[in-house]
C-alpha positions in Angstrom: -9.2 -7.7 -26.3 -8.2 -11.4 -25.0 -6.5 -11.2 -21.8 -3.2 -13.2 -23.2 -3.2 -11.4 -26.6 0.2 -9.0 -26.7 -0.1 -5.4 -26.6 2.7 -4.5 -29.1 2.6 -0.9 -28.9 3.4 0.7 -25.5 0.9 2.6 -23.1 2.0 5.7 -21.9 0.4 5.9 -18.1 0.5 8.1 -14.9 0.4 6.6 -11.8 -0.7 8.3 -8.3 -0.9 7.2 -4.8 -0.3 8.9 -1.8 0.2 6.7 1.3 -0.7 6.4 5.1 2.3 8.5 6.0 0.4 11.4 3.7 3.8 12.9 2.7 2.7 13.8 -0.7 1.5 12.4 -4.0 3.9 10.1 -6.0 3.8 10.2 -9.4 5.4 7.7 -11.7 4.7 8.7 -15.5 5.6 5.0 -17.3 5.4 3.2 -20.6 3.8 -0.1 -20.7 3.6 -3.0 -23.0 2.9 -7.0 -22.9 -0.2 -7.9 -20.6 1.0 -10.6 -17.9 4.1 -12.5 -18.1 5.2 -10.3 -20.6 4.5 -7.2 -18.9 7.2 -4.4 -19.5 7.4 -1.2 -17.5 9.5 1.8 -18.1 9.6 4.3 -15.6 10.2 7.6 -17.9 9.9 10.1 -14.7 9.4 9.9 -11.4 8.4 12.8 -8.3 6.8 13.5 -4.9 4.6 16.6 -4.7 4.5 17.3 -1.0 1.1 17.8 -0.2 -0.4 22.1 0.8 0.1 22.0 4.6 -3.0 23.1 5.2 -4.6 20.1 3.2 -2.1 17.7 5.1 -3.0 18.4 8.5 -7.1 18.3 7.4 -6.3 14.6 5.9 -4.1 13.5 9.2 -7.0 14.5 11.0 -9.5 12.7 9.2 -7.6 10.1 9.3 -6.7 10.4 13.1 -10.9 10.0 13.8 -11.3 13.8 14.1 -15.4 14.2 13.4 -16.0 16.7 10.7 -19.2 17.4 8.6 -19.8 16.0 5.7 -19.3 19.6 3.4 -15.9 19.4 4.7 -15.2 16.1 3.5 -16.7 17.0 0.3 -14.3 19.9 0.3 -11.1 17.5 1.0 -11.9 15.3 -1.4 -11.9 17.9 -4.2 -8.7 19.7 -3.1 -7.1 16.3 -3.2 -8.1 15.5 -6.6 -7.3 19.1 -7.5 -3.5 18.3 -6.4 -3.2 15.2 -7.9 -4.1 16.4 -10.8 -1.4 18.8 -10.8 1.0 16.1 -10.2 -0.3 14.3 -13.4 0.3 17.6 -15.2 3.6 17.9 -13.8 5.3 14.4 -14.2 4.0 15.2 -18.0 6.3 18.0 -18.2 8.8 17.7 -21.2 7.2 13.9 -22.0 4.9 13.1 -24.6 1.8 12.8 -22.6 -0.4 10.3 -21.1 -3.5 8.8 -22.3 -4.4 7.2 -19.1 -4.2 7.6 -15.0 -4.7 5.2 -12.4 -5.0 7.1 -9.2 -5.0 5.0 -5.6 -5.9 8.6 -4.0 -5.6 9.0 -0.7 -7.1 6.7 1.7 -8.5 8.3 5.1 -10.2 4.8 6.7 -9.8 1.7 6.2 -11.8 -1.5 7.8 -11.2 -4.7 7.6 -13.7 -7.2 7.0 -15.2 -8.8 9.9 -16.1 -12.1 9.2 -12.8 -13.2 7.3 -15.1 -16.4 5.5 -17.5 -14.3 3.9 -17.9 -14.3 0.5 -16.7 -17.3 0.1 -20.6 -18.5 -1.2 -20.8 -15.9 -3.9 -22.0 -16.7 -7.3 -20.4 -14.5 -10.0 -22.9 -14.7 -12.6 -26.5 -15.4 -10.8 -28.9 -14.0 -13.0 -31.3 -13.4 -9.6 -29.9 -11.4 -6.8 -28.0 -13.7 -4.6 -29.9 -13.2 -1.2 -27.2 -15.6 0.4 -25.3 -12.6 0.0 -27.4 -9.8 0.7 -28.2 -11.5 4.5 -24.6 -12.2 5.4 -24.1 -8.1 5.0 -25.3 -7.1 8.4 -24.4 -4.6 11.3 -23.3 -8.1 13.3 -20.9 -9.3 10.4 -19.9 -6.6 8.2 -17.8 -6.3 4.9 -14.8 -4.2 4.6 -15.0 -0.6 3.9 -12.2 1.5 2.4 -12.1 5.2 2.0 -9.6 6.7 -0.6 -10.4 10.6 -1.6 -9.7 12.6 -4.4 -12.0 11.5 -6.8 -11.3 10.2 -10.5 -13.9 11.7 -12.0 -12.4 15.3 -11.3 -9.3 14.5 -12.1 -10.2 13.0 -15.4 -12.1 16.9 -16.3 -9.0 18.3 -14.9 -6.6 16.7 -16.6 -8.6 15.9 -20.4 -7.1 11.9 -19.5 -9.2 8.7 -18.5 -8.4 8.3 -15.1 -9.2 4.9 -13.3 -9.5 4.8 -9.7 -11.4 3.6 -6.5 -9.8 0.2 -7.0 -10.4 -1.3 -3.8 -13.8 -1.2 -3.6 -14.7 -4.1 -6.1 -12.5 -7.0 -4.1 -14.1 -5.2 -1.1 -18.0 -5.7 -2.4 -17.1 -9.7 -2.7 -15.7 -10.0 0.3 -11.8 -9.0 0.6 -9.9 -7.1 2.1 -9.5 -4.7 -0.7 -5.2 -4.7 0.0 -3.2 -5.5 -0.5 -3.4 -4.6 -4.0 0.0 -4.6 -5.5 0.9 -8.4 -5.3 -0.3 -9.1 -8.8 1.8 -6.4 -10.1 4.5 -7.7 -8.0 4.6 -11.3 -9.3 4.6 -10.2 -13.0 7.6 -7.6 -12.7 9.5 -9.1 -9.6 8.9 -13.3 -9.7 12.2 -15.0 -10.4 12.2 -19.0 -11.8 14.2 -19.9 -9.1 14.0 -18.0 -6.3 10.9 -17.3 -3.9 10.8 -14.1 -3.0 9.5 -11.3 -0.1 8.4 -8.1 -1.7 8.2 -5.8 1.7 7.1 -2.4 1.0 7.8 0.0 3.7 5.0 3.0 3.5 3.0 4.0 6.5 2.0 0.6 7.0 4.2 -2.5 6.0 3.2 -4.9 3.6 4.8 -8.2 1.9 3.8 -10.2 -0.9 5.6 -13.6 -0.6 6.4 -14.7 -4.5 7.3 -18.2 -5.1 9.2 -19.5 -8.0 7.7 -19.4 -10.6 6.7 -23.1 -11.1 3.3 -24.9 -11.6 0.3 -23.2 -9.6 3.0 -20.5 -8.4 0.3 -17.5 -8.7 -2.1 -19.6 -6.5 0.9 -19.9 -3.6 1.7 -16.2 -3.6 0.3 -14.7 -0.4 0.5 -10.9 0.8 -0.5 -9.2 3.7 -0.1 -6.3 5.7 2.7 -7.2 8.2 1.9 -3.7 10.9 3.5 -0.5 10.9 5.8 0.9 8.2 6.9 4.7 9.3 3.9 5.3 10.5 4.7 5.1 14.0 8.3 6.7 13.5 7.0 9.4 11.5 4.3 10.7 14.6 6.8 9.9 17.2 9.6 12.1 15.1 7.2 14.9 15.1 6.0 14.7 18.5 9.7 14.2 20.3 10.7 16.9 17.6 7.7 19.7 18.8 7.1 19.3 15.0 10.6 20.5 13.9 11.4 17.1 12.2 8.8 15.4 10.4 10.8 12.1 9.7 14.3 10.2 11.2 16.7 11.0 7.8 18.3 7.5 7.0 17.3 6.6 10.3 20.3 8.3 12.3 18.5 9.5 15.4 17.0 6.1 15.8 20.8 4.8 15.3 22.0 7.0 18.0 19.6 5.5 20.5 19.2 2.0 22.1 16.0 -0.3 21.3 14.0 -2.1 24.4 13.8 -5.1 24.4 11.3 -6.1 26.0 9.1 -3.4 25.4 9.2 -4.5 21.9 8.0 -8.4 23.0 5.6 -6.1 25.0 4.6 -5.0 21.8 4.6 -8.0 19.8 2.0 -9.6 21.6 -0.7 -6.9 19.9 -3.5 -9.5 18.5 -3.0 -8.0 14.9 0.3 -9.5 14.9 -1.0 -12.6 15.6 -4.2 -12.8 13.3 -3.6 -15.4 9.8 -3.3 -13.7 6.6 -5.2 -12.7 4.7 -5.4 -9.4 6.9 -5.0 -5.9 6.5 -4.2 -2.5 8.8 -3.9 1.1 8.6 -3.6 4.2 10.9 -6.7 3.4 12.3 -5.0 0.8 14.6 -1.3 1.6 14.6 -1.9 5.8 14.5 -1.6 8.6 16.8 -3.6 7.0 19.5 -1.4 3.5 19.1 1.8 5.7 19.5 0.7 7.1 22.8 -0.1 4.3 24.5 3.6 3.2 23.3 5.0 6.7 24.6 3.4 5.7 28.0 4.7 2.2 28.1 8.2 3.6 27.3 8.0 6.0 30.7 8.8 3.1 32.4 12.1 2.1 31.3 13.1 5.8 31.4 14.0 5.8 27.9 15.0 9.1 26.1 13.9 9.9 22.2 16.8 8.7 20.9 15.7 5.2 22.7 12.4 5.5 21.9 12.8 6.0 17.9 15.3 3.1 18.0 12.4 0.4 20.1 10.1 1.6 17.0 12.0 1.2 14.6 12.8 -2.3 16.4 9.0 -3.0 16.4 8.9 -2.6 13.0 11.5 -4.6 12.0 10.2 -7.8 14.6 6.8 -7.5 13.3 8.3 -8.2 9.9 10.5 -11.2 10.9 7.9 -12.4 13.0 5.2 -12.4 10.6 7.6 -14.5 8.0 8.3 -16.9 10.4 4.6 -17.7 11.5 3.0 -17.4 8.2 5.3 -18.0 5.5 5.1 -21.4 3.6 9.0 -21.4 3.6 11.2 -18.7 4.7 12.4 -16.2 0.9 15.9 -16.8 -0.5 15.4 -13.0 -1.1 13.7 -9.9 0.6 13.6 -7.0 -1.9 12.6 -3.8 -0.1 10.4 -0.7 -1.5 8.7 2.6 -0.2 10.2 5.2 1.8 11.4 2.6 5.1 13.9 1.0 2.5 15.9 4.2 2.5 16.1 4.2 6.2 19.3 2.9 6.8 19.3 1.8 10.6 15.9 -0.1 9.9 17.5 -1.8 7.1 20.4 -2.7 9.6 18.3 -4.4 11.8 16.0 -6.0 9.6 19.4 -7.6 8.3 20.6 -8.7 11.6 17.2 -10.6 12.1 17.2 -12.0 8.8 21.1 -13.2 9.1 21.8 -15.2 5.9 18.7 -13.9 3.8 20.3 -11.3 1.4 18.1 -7.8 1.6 18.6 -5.4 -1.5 15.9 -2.7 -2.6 13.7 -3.4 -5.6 16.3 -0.8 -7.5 18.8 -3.4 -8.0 16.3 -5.5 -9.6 15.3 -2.6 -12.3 12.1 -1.4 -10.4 12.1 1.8 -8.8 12.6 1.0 -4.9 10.6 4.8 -4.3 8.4 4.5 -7.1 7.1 1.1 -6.9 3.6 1.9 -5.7 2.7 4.7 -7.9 4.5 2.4 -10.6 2.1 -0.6 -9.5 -1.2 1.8 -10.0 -0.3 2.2 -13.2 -0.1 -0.8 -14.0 -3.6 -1.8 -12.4 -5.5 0.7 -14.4 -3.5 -0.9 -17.5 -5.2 -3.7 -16.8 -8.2 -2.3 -16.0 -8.2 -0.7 -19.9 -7.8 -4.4 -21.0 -10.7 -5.5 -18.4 -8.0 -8.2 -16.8 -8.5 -8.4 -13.1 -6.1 -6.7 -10.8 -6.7 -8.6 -7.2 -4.8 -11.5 -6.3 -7.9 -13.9 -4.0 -4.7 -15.5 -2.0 -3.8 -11.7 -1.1 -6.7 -10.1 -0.2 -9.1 -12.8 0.7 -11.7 -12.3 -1.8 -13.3 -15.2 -3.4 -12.5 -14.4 -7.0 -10.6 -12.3 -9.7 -12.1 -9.0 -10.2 -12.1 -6.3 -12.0 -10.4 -3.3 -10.1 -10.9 0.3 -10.4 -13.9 2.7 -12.1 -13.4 4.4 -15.4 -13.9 8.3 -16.0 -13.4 8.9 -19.2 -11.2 12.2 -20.4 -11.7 14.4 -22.9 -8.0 16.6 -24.0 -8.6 20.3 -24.0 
């Protein structure tokens, strides 16, 4: 099928992702229809399966650094396709069912790509192996890596569905960063003719895709990166400052009681990520458990108590999102439309506004896309496209060199 030629009749998909906070899966179970600019999503049901305790505290650990052999990765990486398979079968429940999954799975590392110029030399279609390419992959200047587990394939047996997934790894093998991955879906479902937009998701780590107007070359000036840490930090320093009795700050309220640093926050700020051009990309692997402790130390010294503490990183949040607009927008949004679970913290929202000032921030919900949903939605959508073999990256977002293909194909057989 041609890229541009309309799909009339609607796609019924299932979309999975479980983020870096590893609170559960999210599954979005959606109707789609139209291919780009006409691309229609309905979100028919949405849900978060929380995650077997057990199997969350392996995957934090994982993801912490915590060695383990490589049977008990194998063993992970089946009992996470095993539950989000389970979630497919569950969002499915009193729907007509799917006839396609696109699951992000869950990812456990993530490294950015060394040299940020490579790939830029790579010839799509060399009949010959292009050794340019081959030598430039070395120990000294490596390409990204990015692990997401529960794989497709089981999940496709499980469920009797084609299920598409490992979609990072093709921008990756060119070059990219491999994420952010959700920027193409964002400017077909979000873009606005007038108005240039910031799409900031709020998961574990923050991310923003920055969505011009949609005038001539628009989808070439859309950039997207990751902008630091979502609720990653808040989420580890709740649970430590809580001896694990709280697992997240509801609506934000403890951080709210408290009092943020100041400048233990410009402290902060001066971390080189936050400083490094886009295209770039993060994970727990920088701001995790080991990131929060150094910040715990840092905060002995102003004597601040938990309340304190939530509230300067909550406030570390927030300034690494104004700060990265300001130093590596094109022009600052006449919008910010906020998604993931940070946009239903209410103190962060506070302070994002208060550093934004005139720049109205709603959630994605009050433009008819799922503010909680969004990413699962977005997943969907990828292995949509994937079905239709129209490339999912956006180069601008993720530094690859071209449009690829995203995602591997496992196909289903119904029981």
């Amino acid at each position: 099928m041609h890229p541009t030629e309309e799909v009339a009749v609607p796609t019924r998909v299932i979309g999975l992702i479980s983020g870096t906070s590893v609170d559960g899966i999210d599954a979005a179970l959606v109707e789609i229809s139209g291919t780009e600019l006409d691309l229609k999503v309905e979100l028919l049901a949405g849900a978060t399966y929380p995650y077997p305790a057990e199997l969350r505290e392996k995957i934090l650990a994982v993801g912490a650094g915590v060695a383990i052999s490589m049977a008990e990765l194998a063993e992970i990486d089946d009992a996470i396709a095993i539950v989000f398979a389970q979630a497919a079968q569950n969002i499915q429940i009193g729907h007509q069912p799917a006839t396609l999954i696109g699951s992000h799975g869950q990812t456990v590392y993530h490294r950015p790509p060394a040299d940020r110029g490579m790939g830029k030399k790579t010839t799509p279609h060399s009949p010959l192996p292009n050794t340019d390419a081959i030598n430039r992959v070395s120990p000294h200047s490596p390409l990204g890596y990015s692990l997401q587990l529960g794989h497709g394939a089981l999940i496709a047996h499980l469920t009797g569905i084609t299920t598409v997934s490992n979609f990072r790894v093709a921008d990756i093998a060119i070059g990219g960063h491999g994420a952010p991955l959700v920027p193409r879906v964002d400017a077909y479902l979000l873009s606005h003719p007038q108005e240039g937009r910031c799409i900031q998701n709020i998961g574990g780590i923050g991310n923003v895709a920055y969505i011009p107007p949609r005038t001539d070359n628009w989808l070439s000036k859309i950039r997207a990166w990751d902008t630091g840490p979502g609720n990653s930090l808040l989420d580890l320093a709740v649970e430590h400052l809580s001896d694990g009795a709280k697992t997240y700050d509801e609506d934000g309220n403890w951080a709210a009681s408290g009092t943020p640093c100041y400048p233990l926050v410009e402290q902060w700020l001066k971390q080189d990520y936050f400083h490094l051009p886009p295209p770039k990309s993060t994970g727990r692997e920088l701001f995790g458990v080991t990131y929060l402790h150094e910040c715990l130390k840092d905060a002995q010294v102003y004597q601040l108590n938990a309340a304190d503490v939530l509230a300067t990183l909550t406030e570390l949040t927030v300034a690494s999102i104004v700060h990265s607009y300001r130093a590596f927008l094109p022009e600052m949004p006449q919008r910010v439309l906020l998604c993931g679970g940070g946009s239903r913290n209410l103190y962060l929202k506070q302070r994002l506004q208060m550093l934004l000032a005139s720049i109205p921030i709603w959630t994605t919900d009050e433009v008819g896309l799922s503010a909680d949903f969004k990413e699962a939605i977005a997943f969907a959508v990828l292995a949509y496209w994937r079905n239709l073999d129209i490339p999912g990256n956006l180069p601008t977002a993720t530094g690859a060199p071209q449009e690829v293909l995203l995602g591997e194909i496992y196909q289903g057989h119904f029981h």
